[in-house]
LOROVO-383129 format. One line per field, with one value per residue: residue number from 0; residue in one letter; chain; x, y, z negated of N, C-alpha, C in turn. Coordinates in pm, whole numbers, plus 50000, padded with zeros to 5 digits. Layout:
<tibas>
n	(NUM; ...)
res	(a; ...)
chain	(A; ...)
n_x	(X; ...)
n_y	(Y; ...)
n_z	(Z; ...)
ca_x	(X; ...)
ca_y	(Y; ...)
ca_z	(Z; ...)
c_x	(X; ...)
c_y	(Y; ...)
c_z	(Z; ...)
</tibas>
This chain:
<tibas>
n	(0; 1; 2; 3; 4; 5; 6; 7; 8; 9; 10; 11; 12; 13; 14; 15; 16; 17; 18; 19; 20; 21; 22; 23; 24; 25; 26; 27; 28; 29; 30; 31; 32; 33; 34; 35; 36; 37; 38; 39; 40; 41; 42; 43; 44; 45; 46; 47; 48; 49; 50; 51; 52; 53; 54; 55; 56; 57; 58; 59; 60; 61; 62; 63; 64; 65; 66; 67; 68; 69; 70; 71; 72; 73; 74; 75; 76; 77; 78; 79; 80; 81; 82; 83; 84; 85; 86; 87; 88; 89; 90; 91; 92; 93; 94; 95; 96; 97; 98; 99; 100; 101; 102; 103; 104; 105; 106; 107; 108; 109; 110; 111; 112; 113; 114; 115; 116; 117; 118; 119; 120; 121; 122; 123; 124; 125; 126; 127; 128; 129; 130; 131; 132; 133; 134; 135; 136; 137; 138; 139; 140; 141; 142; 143; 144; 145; 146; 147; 148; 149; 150; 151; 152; 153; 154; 155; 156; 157; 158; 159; 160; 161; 162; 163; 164; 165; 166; 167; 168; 169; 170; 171; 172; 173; 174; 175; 176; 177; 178; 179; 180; 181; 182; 183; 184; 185; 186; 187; 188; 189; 190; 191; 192; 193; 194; 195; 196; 197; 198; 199; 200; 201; 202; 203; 204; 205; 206)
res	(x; x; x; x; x; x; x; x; x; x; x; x; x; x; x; x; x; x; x; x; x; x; x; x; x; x; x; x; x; x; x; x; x; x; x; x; x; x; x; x; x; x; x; x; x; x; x; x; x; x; x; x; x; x; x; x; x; x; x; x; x; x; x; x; x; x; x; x; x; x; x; x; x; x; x; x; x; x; x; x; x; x; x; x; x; x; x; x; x; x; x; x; x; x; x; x; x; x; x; x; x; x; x; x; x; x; x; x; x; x; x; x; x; x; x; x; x; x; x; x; x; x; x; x; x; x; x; x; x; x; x; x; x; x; x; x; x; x; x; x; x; x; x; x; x; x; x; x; x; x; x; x; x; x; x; x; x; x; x; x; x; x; x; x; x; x; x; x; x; x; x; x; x; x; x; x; x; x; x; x; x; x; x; x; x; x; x; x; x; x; x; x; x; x; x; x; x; x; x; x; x; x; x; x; x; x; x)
chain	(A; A; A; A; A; A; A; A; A; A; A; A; A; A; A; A; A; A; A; A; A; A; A; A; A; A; A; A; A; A; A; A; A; A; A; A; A; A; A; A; A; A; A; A; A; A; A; A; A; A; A; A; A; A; A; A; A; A; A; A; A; A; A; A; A; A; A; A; A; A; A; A; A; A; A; A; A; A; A; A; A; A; A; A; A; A; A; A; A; A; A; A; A; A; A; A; A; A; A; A; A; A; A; A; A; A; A; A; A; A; A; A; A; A; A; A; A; A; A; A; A; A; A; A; A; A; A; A; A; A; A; A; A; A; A; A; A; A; A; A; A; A; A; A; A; A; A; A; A; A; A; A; A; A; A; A; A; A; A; A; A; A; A; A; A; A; A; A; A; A; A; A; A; A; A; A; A; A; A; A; A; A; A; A; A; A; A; A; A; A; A; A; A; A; A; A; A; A; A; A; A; A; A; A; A; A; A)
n_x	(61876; 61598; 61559; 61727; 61609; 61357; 61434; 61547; 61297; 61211; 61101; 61182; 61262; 61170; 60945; 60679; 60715; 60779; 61087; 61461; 61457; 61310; 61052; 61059; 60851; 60598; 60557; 60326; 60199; 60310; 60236; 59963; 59968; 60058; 59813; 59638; 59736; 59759; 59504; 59408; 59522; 59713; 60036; 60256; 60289; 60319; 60521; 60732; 60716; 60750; 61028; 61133; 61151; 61281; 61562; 61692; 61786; 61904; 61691; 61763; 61893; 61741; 61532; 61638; 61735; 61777; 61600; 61765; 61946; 61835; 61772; 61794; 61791; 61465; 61383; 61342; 61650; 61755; 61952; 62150; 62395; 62483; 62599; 62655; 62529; 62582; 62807; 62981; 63016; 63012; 62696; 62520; 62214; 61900; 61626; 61335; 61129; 60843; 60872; 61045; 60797; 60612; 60732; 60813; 60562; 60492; 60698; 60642; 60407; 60456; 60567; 60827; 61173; 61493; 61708; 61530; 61415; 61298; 61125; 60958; 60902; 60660; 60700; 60804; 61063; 61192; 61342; 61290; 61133; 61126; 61324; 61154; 60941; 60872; 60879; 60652; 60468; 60544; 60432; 60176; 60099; 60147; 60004; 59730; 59684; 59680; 59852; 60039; 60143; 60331; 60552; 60700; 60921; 61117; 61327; 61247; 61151; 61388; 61516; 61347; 61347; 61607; 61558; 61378; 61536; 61748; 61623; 61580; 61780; 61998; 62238; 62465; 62697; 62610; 62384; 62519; 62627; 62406; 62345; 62533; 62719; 63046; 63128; 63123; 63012; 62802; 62610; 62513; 62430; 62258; 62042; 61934; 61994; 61927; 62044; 61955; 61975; 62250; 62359; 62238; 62327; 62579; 62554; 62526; 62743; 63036; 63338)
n_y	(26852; 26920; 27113; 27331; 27366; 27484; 27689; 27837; 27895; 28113; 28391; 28731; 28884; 29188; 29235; 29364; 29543; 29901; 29980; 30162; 30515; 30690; 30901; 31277; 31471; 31721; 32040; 32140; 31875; 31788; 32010; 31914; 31699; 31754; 31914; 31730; 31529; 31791; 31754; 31523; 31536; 31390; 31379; 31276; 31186; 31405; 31566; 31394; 31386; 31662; 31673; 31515; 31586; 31858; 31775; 31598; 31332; 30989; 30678; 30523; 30657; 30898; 30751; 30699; 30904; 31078; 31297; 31460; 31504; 31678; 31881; 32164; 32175; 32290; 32313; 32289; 32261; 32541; 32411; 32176; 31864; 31550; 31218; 31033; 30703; 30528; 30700; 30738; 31027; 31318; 31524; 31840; 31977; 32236; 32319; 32417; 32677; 32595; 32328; 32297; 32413; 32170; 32010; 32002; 32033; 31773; 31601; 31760; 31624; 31350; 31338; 31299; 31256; 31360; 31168; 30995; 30823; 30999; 30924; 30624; 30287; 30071; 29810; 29586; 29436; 29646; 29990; 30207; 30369; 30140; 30086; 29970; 30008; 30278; 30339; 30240; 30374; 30642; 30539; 30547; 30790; 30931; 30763; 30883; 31109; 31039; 30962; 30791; 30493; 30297; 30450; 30632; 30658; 30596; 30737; 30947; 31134; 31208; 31304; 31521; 31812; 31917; 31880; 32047; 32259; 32286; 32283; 32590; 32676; 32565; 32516; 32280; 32229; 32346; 32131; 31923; 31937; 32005; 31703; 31563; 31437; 31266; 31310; 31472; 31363; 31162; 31365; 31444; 31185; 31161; 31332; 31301; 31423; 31568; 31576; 31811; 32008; 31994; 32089; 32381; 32470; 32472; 32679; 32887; 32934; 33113; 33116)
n_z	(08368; 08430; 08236; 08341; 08590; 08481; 08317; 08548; 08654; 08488; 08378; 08373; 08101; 08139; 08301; 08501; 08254; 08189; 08190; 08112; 08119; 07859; 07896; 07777; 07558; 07672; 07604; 07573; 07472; 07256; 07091; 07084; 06971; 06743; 06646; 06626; 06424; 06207; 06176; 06079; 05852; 05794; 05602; 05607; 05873; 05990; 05921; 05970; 06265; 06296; 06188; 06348; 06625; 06605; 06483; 06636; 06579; 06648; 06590; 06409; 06239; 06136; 05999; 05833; 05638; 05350; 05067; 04965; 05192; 05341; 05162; 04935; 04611; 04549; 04779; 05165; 05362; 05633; 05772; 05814; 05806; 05912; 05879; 06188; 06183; 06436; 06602; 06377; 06325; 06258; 06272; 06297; 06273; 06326; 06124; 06169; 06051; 06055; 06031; 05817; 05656; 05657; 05592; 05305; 05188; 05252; 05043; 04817; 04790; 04792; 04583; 04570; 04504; 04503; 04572; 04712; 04951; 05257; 05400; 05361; 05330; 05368; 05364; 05141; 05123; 05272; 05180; 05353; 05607; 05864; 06211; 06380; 06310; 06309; 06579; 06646; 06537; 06721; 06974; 06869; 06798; 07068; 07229; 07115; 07234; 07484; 07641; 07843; 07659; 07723; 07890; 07682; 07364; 07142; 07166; 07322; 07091; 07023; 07301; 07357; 07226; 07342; 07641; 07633; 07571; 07768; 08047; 08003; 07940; 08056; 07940; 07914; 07729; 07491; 07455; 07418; 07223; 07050; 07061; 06937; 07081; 07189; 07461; 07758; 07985; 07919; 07831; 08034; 08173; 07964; 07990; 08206; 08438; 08755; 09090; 09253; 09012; 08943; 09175; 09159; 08949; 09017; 09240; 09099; 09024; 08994; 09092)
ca_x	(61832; 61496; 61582; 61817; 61466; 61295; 61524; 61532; 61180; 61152; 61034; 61282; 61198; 61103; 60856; 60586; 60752; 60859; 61235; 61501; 61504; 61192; 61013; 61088; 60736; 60644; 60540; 60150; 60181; 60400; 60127; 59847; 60024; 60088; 59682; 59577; 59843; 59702; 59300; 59354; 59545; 59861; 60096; 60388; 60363; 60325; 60674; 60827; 60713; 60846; 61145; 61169; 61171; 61382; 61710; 61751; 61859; 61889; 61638; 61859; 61976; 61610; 61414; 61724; 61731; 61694; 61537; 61891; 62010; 61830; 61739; 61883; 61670; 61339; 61356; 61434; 61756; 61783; 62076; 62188; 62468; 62493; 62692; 62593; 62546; 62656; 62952; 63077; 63091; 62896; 62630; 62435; 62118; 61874; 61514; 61303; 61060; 60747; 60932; 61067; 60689; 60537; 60866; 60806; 60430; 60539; 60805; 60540; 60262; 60436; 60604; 60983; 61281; 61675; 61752; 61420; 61416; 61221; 60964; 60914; 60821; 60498; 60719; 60863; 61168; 61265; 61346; 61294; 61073; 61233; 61313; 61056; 60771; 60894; 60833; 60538; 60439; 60537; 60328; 60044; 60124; 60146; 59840; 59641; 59693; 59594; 59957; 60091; 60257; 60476; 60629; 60777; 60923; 61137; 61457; 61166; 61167; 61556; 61550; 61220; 61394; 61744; 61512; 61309; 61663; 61876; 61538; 61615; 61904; 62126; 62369; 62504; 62763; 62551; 62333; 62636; 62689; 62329; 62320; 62701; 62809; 63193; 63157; 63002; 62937; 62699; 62523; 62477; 62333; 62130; 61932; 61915; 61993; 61915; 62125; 61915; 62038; 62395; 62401; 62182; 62445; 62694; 62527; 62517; 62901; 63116; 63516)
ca_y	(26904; 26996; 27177; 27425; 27388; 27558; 27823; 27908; 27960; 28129; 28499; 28827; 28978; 29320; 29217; 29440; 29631; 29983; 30030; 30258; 30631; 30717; 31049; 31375; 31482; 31840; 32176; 32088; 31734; 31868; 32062; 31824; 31595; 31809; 31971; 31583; 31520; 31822; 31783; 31409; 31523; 31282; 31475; 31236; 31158; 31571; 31598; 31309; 31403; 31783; 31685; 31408; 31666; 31951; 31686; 31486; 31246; 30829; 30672; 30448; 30803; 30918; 30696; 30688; 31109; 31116; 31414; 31537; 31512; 31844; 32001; 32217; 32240; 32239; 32430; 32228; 32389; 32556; 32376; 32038; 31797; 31425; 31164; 30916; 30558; 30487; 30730; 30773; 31171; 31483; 31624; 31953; 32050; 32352; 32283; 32522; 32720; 32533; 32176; 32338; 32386; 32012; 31858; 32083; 31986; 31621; 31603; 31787; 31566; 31223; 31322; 31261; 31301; 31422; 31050; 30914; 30806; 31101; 30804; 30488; 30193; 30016; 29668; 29560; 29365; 29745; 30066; 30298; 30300; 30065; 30185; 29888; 30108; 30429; 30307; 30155; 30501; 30707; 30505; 30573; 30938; 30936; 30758; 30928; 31192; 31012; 30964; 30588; 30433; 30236; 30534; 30661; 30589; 30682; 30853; 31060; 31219; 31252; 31384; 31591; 31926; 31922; 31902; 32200; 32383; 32272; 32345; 32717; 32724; 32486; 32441; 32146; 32247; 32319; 32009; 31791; 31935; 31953; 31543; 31522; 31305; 31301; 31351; 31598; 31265; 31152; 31426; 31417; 31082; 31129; 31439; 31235; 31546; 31520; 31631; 31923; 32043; 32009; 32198; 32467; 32524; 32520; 32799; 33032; 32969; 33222; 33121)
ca_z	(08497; 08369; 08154; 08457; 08658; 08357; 08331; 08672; 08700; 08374; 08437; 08302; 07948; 08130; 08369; 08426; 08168; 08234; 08184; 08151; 08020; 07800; 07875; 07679; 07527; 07738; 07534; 07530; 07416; 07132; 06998; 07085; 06825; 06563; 06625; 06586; 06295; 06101; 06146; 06033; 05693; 05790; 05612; 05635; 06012; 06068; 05845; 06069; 06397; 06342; 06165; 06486; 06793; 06536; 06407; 06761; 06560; 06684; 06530; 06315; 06166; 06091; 05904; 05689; 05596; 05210; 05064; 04954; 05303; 05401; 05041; 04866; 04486; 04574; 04944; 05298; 05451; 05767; 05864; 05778; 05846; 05872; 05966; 06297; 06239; 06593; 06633; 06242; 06342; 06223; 06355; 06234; 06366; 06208; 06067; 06181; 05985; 06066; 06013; 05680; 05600; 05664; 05490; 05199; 05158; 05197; 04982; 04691; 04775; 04781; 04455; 04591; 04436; 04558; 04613; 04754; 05148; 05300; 05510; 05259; 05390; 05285; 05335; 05008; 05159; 05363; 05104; 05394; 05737; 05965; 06348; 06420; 06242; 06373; 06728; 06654; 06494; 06783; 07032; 06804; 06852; 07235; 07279; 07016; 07280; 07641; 07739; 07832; 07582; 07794; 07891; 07560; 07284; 06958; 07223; 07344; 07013; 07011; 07384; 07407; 07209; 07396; 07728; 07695; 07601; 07909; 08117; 07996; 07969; 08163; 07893; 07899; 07654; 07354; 07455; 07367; 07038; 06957; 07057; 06908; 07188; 07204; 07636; 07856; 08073; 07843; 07782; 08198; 08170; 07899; 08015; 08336; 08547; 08900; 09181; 09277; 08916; 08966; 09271; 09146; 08857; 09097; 09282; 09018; 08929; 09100; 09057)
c_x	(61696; 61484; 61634; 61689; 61391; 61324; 61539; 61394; 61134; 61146; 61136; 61163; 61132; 60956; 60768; 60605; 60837; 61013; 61301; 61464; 61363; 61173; 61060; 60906; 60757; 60573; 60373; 60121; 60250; 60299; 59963; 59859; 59994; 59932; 59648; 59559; 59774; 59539; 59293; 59441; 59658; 59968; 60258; 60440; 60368; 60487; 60776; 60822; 60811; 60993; 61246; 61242; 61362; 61570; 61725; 61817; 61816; 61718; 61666; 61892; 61836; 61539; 61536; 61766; 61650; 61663; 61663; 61973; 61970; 61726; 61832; 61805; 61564; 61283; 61440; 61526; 61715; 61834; 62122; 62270; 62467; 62544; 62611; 62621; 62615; 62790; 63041; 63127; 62973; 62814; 62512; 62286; 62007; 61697; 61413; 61184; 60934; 60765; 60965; 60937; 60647; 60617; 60844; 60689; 60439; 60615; 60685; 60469; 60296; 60501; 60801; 61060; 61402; 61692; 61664; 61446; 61258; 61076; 61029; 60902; 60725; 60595; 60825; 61026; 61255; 61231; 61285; 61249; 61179; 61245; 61172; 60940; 60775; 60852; 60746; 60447; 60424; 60483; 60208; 60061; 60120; 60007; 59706; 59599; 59606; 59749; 59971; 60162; 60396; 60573; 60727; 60779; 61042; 61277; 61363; 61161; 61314; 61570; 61437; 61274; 61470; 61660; 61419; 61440; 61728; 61763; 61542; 61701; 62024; 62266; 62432; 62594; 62695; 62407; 62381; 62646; 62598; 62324; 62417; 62716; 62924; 63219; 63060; 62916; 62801; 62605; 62432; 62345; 62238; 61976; 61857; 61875; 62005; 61993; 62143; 62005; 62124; 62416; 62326; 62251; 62573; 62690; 62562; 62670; 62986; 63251; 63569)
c_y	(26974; 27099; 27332; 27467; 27485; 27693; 27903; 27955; 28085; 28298; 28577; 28917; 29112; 29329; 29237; 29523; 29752; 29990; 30156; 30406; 30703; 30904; 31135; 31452; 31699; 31940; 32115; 31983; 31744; 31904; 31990; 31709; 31641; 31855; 31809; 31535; 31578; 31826; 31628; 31434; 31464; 31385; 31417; 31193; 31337; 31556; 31486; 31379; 31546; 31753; 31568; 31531; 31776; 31855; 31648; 31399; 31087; 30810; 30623; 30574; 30859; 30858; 30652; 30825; 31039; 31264; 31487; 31577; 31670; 31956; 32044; 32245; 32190; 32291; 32312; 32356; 32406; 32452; 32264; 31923; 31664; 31350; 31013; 30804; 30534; 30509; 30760; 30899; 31242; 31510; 31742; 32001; 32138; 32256; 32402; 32548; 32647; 32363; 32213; 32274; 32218; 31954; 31905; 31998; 31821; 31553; 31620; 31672; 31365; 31227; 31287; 31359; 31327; 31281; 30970; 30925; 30901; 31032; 30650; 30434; 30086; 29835; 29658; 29559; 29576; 29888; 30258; 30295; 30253; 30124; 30089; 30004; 30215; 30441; 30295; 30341; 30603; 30672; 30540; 30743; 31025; 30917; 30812; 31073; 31179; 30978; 30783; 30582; 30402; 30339; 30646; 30574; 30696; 30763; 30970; 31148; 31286; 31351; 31538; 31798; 32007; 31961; 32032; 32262; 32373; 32316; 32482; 32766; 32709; 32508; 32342; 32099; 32253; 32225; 31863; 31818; 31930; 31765; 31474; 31404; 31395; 31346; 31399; 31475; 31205; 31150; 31488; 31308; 31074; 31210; 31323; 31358; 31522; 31598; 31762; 32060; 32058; 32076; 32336; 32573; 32587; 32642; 32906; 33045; 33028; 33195; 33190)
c_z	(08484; 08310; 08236; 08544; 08561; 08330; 08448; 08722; 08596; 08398; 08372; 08190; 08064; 08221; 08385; 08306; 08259; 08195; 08171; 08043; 07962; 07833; 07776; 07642; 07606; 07589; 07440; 07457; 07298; 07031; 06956; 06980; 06709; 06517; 06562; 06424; 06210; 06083; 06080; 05898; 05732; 05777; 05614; 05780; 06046; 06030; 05908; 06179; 06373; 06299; 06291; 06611; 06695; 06486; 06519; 06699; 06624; 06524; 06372; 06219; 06110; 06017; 05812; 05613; 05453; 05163; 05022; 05079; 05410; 05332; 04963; 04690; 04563; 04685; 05034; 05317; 05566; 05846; 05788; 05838; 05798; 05925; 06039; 06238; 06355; 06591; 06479; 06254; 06289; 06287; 06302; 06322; 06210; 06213; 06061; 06073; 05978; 05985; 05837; 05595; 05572; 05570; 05364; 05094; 05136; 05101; 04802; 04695; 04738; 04649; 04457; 04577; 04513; 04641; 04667; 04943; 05141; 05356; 05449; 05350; 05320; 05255; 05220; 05059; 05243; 05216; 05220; 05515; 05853; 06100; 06447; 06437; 06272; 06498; 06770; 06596; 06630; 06903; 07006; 06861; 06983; 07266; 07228; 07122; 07421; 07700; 07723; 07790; 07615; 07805; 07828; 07478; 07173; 07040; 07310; 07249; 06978; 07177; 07440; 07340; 07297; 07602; 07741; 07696; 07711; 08023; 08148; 07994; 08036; 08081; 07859; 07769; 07479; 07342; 07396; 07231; 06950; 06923; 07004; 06985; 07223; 07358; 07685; 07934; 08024; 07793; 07939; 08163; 08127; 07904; 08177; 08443; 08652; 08958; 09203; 09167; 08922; 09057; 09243; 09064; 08897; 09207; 09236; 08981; 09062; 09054; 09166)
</tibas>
């Protein structure tokens, strides 16, 4: 009975915790990172963070990218395919010219090979940074800035690309295939498109 008393008073994990769908990082805060990133020399969080916003990949899918996974010889690709943890499906996204650069420089400087995990991890027991330390990373990154932590986190770096594009473009269609989710519904939810949006789309469509 004590024990049921105990439990019933006992407070919910989120409490005072924000919840729910993590910010997408905007244009400015983008660059305010990467300015930070390169005046402090960190040349393996620069070569995460861009290859973070550029891949949309989960995180689980990211801090596991070996350097073969988007080299070709001794050059990053453009364009690179890999397969989801989560859904066991494909997904390609490109590596833009800038991101190229940083991964390039990182890649030289830490001395890594074809088969080396692209982001090490300092803990013995882990071959490759955990999604723990990635999280814990991209907090550092937020606040290094002035933004509240609470309010991001490591699907901010997976949704913060895909959101400037649907901003411009309102495709929903090549939103899904950058995020390879198998349903349009999905790719609804995950932008967390408001109403206004859906009828605005539906304005412009003339059948």
């Amino acid at each position: 009975m004590e024990q049921l008393i105990a439990n019933a008073h006992k407070e919910p994990w989120n409490k005072g915790k924000l919840t729910g769908q993590k910010a997408p990082l905007k244009l400015k805060d983008i660059w305010a990172i990467r300015v930070r990133l390169q005046l402090n020399g960190n040349k393996r969080d620069l070569a995460l963070f861009n290859l973070a916003i550029d891949s949309k990949l989960r995180a689980c899918d990211l801090v596991k990218l070996k350097v073969r996974d988007i080299s070709t010889g001794d050059h990053v690709s453009s364009r690179t395919t890999i397969l989801q943890q989560k859904t066991h499906r494909p997904v390609q996204f490109e590596i833009t010219e800038l991101t190229r650069t940083v991964v390039e420089q990182w890649i030289h400087s830490d001395g890594l090979h074809l088969e080396d995990y692209l982001f090490s991890s300092r803990i013995k027991e882990s071959p490759h940074l955990s999604t723990r330390q990635y999280a814990r990373i991209v907090h550092n990154w937020v606040s290094s800035i002035g933004l509240e932590s609470a309010n991001y986190g490591t699907h901010t770096m997976r949704r913060t690309k895909v959101s400037l594009i649907y901003r411009r473009t309102k495709n929903l269609r090549a939103i899904q295939l950058l995020l390879g989710h198998t349903k349009l519904e999905s790719t609804v939810r995950y932008l967390g498109i408001e109403v206004d949006d859906a009828l605005e789309m539906a304005e412009q469509t003339e059948v």
